[in-house]
Each structure stands twice: as C-alpha cells, then as structure tokens.
C-alpha positions as CSV (number, residue, x, y, z in Angstrom):
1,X,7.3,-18.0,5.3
2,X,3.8,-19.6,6.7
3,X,1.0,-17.1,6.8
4,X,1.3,-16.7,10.5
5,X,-2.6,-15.8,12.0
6,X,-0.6,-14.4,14.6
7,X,1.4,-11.9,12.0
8,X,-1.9,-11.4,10.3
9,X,-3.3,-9.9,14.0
10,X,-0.4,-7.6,14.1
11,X,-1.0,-5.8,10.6
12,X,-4.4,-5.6,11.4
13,X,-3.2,-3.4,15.1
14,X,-0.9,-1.5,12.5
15,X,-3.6,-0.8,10.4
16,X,-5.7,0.4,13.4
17,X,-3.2,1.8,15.1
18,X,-2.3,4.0,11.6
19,X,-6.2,5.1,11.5
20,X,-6.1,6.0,15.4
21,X,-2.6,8.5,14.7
22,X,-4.9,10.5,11.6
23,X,-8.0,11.0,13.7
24,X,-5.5,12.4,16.6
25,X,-4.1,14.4,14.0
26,X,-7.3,15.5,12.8
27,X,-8.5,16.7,16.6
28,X,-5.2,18.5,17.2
29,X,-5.0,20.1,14.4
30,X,-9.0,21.0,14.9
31,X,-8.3,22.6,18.2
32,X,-5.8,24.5,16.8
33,X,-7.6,26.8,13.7
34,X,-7.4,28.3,11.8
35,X,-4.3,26.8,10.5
36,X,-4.5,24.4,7.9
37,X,-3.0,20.8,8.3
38,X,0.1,19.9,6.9
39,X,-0.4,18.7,3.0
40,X,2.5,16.8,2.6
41,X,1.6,14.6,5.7
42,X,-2.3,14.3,5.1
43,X,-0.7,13.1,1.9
44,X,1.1,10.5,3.5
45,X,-1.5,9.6,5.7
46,X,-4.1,8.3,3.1
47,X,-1.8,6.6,1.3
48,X,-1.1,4.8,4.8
49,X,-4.6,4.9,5.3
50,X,-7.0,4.7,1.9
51,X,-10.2,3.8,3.4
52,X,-10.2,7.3,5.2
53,X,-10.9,8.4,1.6
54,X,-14.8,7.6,2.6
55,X,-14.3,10.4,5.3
56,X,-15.6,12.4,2.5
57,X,-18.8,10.5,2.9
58,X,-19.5,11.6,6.6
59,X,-19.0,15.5,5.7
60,X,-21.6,16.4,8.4
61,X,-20.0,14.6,11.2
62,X,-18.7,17.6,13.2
63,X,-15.4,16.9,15.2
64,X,-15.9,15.5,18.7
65,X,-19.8,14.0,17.9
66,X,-20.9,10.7,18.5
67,X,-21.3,10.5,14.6
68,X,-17.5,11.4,13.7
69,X,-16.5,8.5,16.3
70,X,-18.6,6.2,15.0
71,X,-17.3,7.0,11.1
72,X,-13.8,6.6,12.3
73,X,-14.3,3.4,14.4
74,X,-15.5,1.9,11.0
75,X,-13.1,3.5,8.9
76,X,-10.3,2.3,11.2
77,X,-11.7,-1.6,11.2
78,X,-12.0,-1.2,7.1
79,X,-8.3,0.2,7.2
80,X,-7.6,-3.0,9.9
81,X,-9.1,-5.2,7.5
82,X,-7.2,-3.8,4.5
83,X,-3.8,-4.1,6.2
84,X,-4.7,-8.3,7.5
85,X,-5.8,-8.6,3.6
86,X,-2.4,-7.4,2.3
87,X,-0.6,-9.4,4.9
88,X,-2.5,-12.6,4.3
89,X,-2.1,-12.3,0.7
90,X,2.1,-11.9,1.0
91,X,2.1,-14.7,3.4
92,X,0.3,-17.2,1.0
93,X,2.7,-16.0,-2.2
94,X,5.7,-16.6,0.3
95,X,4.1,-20.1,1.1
96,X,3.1,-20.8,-2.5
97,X,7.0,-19.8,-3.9
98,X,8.6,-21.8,-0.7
C-alpha cells in the first residue's frame, strides 16, 4: 500500500481531532467540580494522546485563558504531527515489503 499524502492528512485530523475530544473533556469536567475525572479514561486518553504529557509543563495555565488555548493548540499540532509520523512510517514499510 503506497504512502497516500492524502491518508497521511487524515491521521493527522485524527490526531487533532483526538487532542480536541481531551481538552473538551478537560472543560466539562472543569465546570463540573469538585468531582474528579474519570482515571480509567484520562488513562486512555494519553495513551491516545502522549504529547499531552507536556500539559504538565503549562501547570499555570488556568482553564479558559488565552495561555491554556494556546498550550493545547500546540499540543494538538505535536499530537497531529505524531499521528502523520506513524502513518507515514507504516505506509513506507507496506511500500518497502510490496
């Protein structure tokens, strides 16, 4: 199977798109405290989503500011960038073994 740039573009939304459900999860669960978000699916989350790991980084951004956007936003393109990688990378071991 060709390493389709096309293919490539759609893991990258995916990735994107997996970033954009955990910060929508982060602000629902935020309105909603004192309860504490579900482990098992923040879990799952960054495995789906490892460079939110660096979330850790931006402690200070408060939910809502300019700054937490703006960590996100990157996070998400890292995470985008991550997911075209991988997909890339199968494509051109598919193409290699064909």
């Amino acid at each position: 199977m060709p390493a389709s740039p096309h293919a490539t573009f759609r893991f990258a939304l995916f990735g994107f798109a997996v970033t954009a459900a955990f910060v929508t999860y982060q602000l629902l669960v935020d309105l909603q405290s004192p309860h504490f978000p579900n482990p098992t699916l923040m879990v799952g989350f960054v495995i789906l989503c490892p460079p939110s790991l660096l979330s850790i980084a931006f402690f200070n951004a408060e939910v809502g500011t300019g700054s937490y956007y703006f960590a996100w936003a990157f996070i998400g393109i890292l995470n985008a960038a991550l997911y075209a990688a991988v997909r890339a990378l199968i494509g051109a071991r598919w193409k290699k073994s064909a």
